[in-house]
Each structure stands twice: as C-alpha cells, then as structure tokens.
C-alpha positions in Angstrom: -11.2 36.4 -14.7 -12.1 39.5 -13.0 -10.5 40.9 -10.1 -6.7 39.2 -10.8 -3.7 41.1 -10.1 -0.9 41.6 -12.6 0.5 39.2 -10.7 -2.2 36.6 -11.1 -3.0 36.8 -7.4 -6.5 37.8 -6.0 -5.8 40.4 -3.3 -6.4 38.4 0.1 -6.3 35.2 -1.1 -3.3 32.5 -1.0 -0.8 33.9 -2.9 -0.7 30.6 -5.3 -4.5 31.2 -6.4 -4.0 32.2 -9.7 -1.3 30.1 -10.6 -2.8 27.1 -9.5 -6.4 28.1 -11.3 -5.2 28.1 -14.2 -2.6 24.9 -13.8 -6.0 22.9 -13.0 -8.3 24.5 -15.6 -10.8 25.4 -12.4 -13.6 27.5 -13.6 -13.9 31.4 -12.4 -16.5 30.1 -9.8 -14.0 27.3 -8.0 -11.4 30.5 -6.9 -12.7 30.0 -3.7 -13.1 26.8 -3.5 -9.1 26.5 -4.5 -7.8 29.1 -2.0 -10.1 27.6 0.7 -8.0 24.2 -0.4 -4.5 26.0 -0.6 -5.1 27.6 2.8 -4.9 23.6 4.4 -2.4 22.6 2.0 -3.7 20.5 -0.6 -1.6 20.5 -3.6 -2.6 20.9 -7.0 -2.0 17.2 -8.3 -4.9 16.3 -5.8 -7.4 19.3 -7.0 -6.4 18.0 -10.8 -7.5 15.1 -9.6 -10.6 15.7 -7.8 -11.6 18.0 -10.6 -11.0 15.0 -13.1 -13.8 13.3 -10.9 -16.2 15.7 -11.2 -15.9 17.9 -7.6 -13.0 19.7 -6.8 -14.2 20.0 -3.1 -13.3 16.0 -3.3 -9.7 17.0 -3.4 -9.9 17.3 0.8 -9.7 13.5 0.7 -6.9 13.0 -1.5 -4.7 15.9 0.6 -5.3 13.4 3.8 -4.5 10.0 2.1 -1.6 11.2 0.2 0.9 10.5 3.5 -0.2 7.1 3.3 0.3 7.2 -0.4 3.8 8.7 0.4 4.9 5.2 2.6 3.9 3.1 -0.6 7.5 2.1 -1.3 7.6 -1.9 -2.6 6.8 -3.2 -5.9 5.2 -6.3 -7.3 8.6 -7.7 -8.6 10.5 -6.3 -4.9 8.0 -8.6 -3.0 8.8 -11.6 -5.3 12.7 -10.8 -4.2 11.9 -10.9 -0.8 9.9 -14.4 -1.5 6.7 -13.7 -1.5 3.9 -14.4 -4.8 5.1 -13.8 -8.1 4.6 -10.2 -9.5 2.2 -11.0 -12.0 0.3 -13.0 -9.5 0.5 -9.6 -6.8 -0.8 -8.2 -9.7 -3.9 -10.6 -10.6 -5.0 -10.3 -6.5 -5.4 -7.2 -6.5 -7.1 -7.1 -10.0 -9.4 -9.6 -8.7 -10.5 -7.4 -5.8 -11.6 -4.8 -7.8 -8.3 -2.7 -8.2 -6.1 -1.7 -11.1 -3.1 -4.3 -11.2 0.0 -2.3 -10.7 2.9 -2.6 -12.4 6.0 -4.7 -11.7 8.4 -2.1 -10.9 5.4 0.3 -9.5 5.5 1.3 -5.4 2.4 0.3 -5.0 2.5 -1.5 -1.5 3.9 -0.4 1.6 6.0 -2.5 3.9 3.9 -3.6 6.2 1.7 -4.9 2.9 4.8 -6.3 1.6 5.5 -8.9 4.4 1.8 -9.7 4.0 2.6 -10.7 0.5 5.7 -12.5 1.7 4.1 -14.6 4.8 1.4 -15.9 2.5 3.7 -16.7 -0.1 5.8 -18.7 2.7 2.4 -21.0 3.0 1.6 -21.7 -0.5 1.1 -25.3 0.2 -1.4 -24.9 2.4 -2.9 -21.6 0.9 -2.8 -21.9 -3.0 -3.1 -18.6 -5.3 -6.4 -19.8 -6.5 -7.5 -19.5 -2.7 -6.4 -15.7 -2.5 -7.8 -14.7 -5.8 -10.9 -16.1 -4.8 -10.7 -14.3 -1.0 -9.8 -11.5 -2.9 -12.8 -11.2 -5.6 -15.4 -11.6 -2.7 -13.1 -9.1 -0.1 -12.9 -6.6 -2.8 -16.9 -6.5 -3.3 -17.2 -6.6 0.2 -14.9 -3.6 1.4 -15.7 -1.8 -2.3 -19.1 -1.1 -0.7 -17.7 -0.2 2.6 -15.4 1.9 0.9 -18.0 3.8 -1.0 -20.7 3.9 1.9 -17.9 6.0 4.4 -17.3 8.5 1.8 -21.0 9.2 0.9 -21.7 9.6 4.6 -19.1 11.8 5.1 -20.3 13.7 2.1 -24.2 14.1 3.0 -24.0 14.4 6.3 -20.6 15.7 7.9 -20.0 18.2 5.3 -23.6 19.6 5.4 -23.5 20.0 9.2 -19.7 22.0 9.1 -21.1 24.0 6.0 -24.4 25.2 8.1 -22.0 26.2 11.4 -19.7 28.4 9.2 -22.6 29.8 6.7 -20.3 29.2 3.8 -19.6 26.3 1.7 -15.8 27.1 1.2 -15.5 28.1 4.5 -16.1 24.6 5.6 -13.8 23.0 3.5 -10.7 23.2 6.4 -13.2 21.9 8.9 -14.2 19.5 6.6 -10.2 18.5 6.1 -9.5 18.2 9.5 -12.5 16.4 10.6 -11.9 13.5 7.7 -7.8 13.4 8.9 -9.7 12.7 12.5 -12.1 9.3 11.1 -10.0 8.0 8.9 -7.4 6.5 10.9 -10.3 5.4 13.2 -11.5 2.9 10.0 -9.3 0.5 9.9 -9.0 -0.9 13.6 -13.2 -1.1 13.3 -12.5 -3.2 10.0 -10.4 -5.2 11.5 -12.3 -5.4 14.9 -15.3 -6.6 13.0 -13.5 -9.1 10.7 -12.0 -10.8 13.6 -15.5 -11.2 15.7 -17.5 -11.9 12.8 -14.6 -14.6 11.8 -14.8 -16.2 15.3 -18.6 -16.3 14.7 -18.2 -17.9 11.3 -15.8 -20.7 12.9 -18.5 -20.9 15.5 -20.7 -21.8 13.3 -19.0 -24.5 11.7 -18.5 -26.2 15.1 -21.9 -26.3 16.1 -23.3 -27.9 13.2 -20.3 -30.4 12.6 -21.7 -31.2 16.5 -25.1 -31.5 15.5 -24.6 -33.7 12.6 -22.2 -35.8 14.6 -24.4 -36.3 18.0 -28.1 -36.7 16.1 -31.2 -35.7 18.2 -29.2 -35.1 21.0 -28.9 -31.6 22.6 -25.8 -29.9 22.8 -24.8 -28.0 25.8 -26.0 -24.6 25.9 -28.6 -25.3 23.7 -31.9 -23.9 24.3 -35.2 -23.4 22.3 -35.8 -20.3 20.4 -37.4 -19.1 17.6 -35.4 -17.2 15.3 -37.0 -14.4 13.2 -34.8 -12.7 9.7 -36.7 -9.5 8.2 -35.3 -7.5 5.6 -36.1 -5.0 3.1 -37.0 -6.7 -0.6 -34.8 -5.4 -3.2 -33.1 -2.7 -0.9 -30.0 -2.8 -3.8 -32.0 -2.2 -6.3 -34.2 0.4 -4.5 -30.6 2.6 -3.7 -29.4 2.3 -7.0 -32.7 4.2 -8.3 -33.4 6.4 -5.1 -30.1 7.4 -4.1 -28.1 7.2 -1.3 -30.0 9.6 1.0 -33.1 7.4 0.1 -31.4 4.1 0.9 -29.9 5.3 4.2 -33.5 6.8 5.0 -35.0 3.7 4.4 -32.6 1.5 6.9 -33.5 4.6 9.2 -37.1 3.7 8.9 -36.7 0.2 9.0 -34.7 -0.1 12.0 -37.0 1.7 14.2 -39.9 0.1 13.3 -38.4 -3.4 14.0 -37.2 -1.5 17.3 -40.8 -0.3 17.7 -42.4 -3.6 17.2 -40.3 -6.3 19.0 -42.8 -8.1 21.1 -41.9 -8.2 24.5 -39.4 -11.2 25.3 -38.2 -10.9 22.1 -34.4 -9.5 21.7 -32.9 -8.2 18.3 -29.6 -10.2 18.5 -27.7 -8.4 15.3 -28.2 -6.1 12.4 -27.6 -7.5 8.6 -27.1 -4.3 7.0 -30.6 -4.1 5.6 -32.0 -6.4 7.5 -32.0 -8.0 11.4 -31.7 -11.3 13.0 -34.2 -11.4 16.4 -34.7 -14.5 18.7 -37.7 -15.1 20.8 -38.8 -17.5 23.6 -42.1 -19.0 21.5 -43.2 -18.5 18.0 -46.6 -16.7 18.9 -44.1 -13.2 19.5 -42.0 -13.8 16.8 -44.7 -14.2 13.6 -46.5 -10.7 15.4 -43.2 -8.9 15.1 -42.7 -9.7 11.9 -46.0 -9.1 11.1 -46.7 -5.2 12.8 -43.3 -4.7 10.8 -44.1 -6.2 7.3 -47.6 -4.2 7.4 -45.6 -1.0 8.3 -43.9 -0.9 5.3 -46.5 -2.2 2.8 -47.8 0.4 0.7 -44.9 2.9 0.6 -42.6 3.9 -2.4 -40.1 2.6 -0.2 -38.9 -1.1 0.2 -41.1 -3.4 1.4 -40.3 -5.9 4.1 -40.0 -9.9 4.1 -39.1 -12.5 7.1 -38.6 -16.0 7.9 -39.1 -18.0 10.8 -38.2 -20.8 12.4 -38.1 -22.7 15.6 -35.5 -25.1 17.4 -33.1 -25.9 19.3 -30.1 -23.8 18.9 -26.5 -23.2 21.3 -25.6 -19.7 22.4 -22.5 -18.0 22.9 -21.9 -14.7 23.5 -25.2 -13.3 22.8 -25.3 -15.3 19.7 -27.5 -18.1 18.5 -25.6 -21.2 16.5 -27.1 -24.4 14.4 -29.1 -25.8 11.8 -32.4 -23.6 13.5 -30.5 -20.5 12.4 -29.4 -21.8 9.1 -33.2 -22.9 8.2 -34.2 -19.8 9.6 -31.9 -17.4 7.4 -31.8 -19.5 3.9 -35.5 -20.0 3.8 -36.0 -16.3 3.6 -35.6 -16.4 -0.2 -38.6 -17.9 -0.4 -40.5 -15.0 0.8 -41.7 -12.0 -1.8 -42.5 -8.5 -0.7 -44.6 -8.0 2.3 -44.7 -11.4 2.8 -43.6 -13.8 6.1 -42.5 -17.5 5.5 -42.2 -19.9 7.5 -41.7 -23.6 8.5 -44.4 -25.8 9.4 -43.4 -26.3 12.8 -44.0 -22.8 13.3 -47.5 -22.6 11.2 -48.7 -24.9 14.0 -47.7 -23.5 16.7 -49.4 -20.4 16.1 -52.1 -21.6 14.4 -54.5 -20.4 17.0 -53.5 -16.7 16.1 -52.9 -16.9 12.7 -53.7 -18.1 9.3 -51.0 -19.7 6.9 -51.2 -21.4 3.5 -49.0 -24.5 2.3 -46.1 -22.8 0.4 -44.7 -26.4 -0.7 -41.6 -28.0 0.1 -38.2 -26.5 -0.3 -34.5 -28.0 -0.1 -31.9 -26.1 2.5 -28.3 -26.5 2.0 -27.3 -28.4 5.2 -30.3 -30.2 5.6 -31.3 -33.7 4.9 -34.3 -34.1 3.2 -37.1 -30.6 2.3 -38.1 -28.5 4.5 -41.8 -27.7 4.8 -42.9 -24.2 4.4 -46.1 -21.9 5.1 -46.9 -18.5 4.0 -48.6 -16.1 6.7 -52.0 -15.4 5.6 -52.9 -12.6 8.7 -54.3 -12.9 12.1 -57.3 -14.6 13.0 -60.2 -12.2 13.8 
C-alpha cells in the first residue's frame, strides 16, 4: 500500500488507519472509507463485519445499534429462572420468526424483553407456546420485510442525497452516521403506533360481522351504503424480486398517483395496502370508472399491471373506516381478477350496466359468506 508511514499511519488520516486496514483485510481502495468510519467511531468488529456482508460502508449501521446490543444482558435459561418460557422454547420463538435461536447461556435479550418473556409465560393457560410460535412465524415475515425495506431506503435515497451535498462518497459517511442514529429510534414507536390501530381495526372488524350475522337483514347503526373499490398491482413481489428495489418503489410511486389522479369525484381513498388501496364511493357508477382510468394506465407497461374488485353494500363506519361483510366480499374477491382486469359482483354489473359492459365470470365461494357469490368481469365502457 502506497503512501504508509513506517508507522503504518497515512499522514492526515486517523491515526488507527493502518492498523485497522490490515486487522479487517480492507482493500487499498477502502482507506478512506475506513478513516471516514474511524473518524465517528466505529470500531473494527463492526467494519469486519460489514465487510463480511459485502459493503464496508454498511458498518455505519452496526456502530449505531451496537448500544442497544450493549443492554442485551438476559439469557434463554435466566428468563426460565425468573419464570418465564422454557429456554429451548425462547429459543424455538425466535427461530420461528426468522432469527438464529440463541443459546441458553447467550445475552441475547435485554430486560425489558425479558419480562416480556416472563408475563407471557405467567399466562400459559390462556396463551399456549403453540400460539406464540405461530404469532411469531407470521410477525417475523411481517417485520422481516419492514426490516429490510427501512434499510434499503435509507441506502438509495438518504445516502445518495448526503453524498451529492458533500461531493464525496466518504465524506458522507459521518452525515450518513448521524442521520441513521436520528431515524432509528424514531422506528419503533411508529411500529408500535401502527400495530395498536391496525389491532383495534382488526377487533373492529370481528364485532361488526359477529353483529351482522347475529341481527340478519337488519342494519346496524352507523351503517351506510357504499361501494367499496381494492386495486393493486398483479405480481408486484415478483416484479421487485426481478426489477429491484428502485423499480419496485418506482412502481408504488407510479401507482399511487394515478389512483390519486383518477379518484372520481365523491370517491375517497380510505387506506393504502402497501401495493395496493382500499377507496369507498357513494354509487358504483364512480367506483368501476376509477378503477378503470387506473387499470388502463398501467396496461401495456414493463411495469406491474393493475387489478380491482368491487362491491356494493351496506357497511358501518368508524373512524374513517368502513367495517362488514361488503368489505370482506370486496377485498377476497380480488383473487379472482388477473392482470388489467376489474371484477366484480353482480350487484354491481347491474348497477352500472348502462355504462359499462361485463361478462358472467361464474360463481365463487367467500370465506364468511353463506352460499357463492356471483361475479362479472368488466368488459369496457359502452360507446
């Protein structure tokens, strides 16, 4: 390596350079990359191990959760002693959500997730292993692509912003450090912000159509009648798995403003679905030309294509929301629609069969519902 010292340091630079260059096996060309993660303390364990995954850069994100890898001080077999699950069975939750089971004697929890451990092991009766495995298998997917989504946007288009204000790459890196120290903390409350509204939604749910089933044909208080519209993009996994992550997010970009764009008037997009969006209008006339404007948008492209469902009913709202079996028919019969295509039930297929043409797409069952629902494929506006 050109330009060392005899004392292995490169004049200007942290005085640990060279010694921690050739600890980590960095290449000649990662010197200033290094320094620039000396000069806001990283250590060299984090570098080895950002280097290990392929980007030494990386290594900004282990120097900022190390602290909280620091307050990891309870084991497996410690939160068995305190009375909480087994320490095999700490172990097989948080295998089942996707993580490496720690050993028995390993600080791998921290206190506050200790007494988590403990409280639910003080309701096993009610709350059974079997029930936290499971909750843990379907979290772990859940938050795994959380997880992965924060760092990539972080990565493409945080870091590319600080590296164009300083004009150097390595430069950036302390920006970049201190700017990731400044979101992460901010995750968790969101998380947990979320979970507990879109929990309150779920029980919601629940109640509404437990009320249905239990009061008939009758209508519920608050209930109203809407039309509920779902549109998403067809095989948007797939489609981000091939294209990338800049592609995917471009695509949602896309997406959303066309359905933003093309909301008829009266119609209201109540929430986004990730890749997709729940809207509710007053009459089914609105809600088939929405979908419609947005389905022929995206047909065509090398990007996704779109496909909706809708459906009309009675429904009960609640903060914004819409709740009942409309909603459920609405969102489960949206299988049944390929690319650039709009389904719907037969209710709405007459009701808007003055402006549009539909053909019988047969009968299909929906979880929840007694009987088959009948369904119709848009054709296209009447000329």
């Amino acid at each position: 390596m050109s330009g060392v010292t005899p004392g292995g340091m490169w004049p200007g630079r942290h005085p640990r350079v060279g010694d921690v260059v050739r600890e980590i096996g960095a290449r000649p060309d990662e010197i200033e990359t290094v320094d620039a993660l000396l000069q806001v303390g990283v250590e060299p364990e984090a570098m080895r191990r950002a280097l290990e995954r392929g980007r030494l850069a990386d290594a900004i994100f282990d120097a900022v959760l190390d602290p909280e890898r620091a307050r990891r001080t309870v084991s497996p077999r410690g939160i068995e002693a305190r009375g909480g699950p087994p320490a095999d069975e700490v172990g097989l939750i948080m295998q089942a959500a996707g993580l490496p089971a720690p050993g028995r004697d390993e600080l791998a929890f921290t206190e506050e997730e200790a007494q988590m451990f403990v409280e639910v092991g003080a309701v096993r009766e009610l709350w059974p292993p079997e029930l936290s495995l499971q909750l843990a298998r379907v979290s772990g997917r859940a938050l795994g692509r959380i997880a992965h989504t924060q760092v990539q946007l972080f990565r493409h288009h945080v870091e590319p912003r600080l590296r164009a204000q300083s004009g150097d790459s390595d430069a950036a890196l302390p920006q970049a450090h201190a700017a990731f120290e400044q979101l992460l903390p901010l995750a968790a409350p969101f998380l947990v912000a979320l979970h507990r509204r879109l929990f309150e939604r779920e029980l919601a749910d629940v109640a509404v159509r437990e009320a249905e089933a239990r009061t008939g044909t009758a209508v519920l208080p608050g209930a109203v009648e809407i039309t509920i519209l779902f549109c998403d993009l067809k095989d948007f996994t797939a489609y981000a798995d091939r294209q990338g992550d800049d592609a995917a997010v471009e695509a949602i970009e896309r997406f959303a403003q066309a359905v933003t764009a093309e909301t008829a008037p009266g119609g209201r997009i109540v929430k986004g679905l990730g890749d997709g969006y729940m809207l509710a209008f007053p009459e089914p006339v609105a809600a088939v030309r929405t979908a419609w404007r947005v389905i022929e948008g995206h047909r065509d492209t090398d990007a996704p294509g779109v496909h909706a469902s809708v459906h009309r009913g009675v429904a009960v709202v609640r903060d914004g929301d819409y709740f009942g079996t409309v909603v459920n028919v609405a969102a489960r019969i949206l299988a049944a629609a390929g690319r650039d295509q709009l389904i719907a039930t037969s209710a709405v297929a007459q009701a808007t069969a003055g402006y549009f043409s539909w053909e019988d797409a047969g009968a299909s069952y929906v979880r929840g519902v007694k009987g088959t629902v009948e369904l119709c494929r848009l054709v296209g506006p009447r000329s």
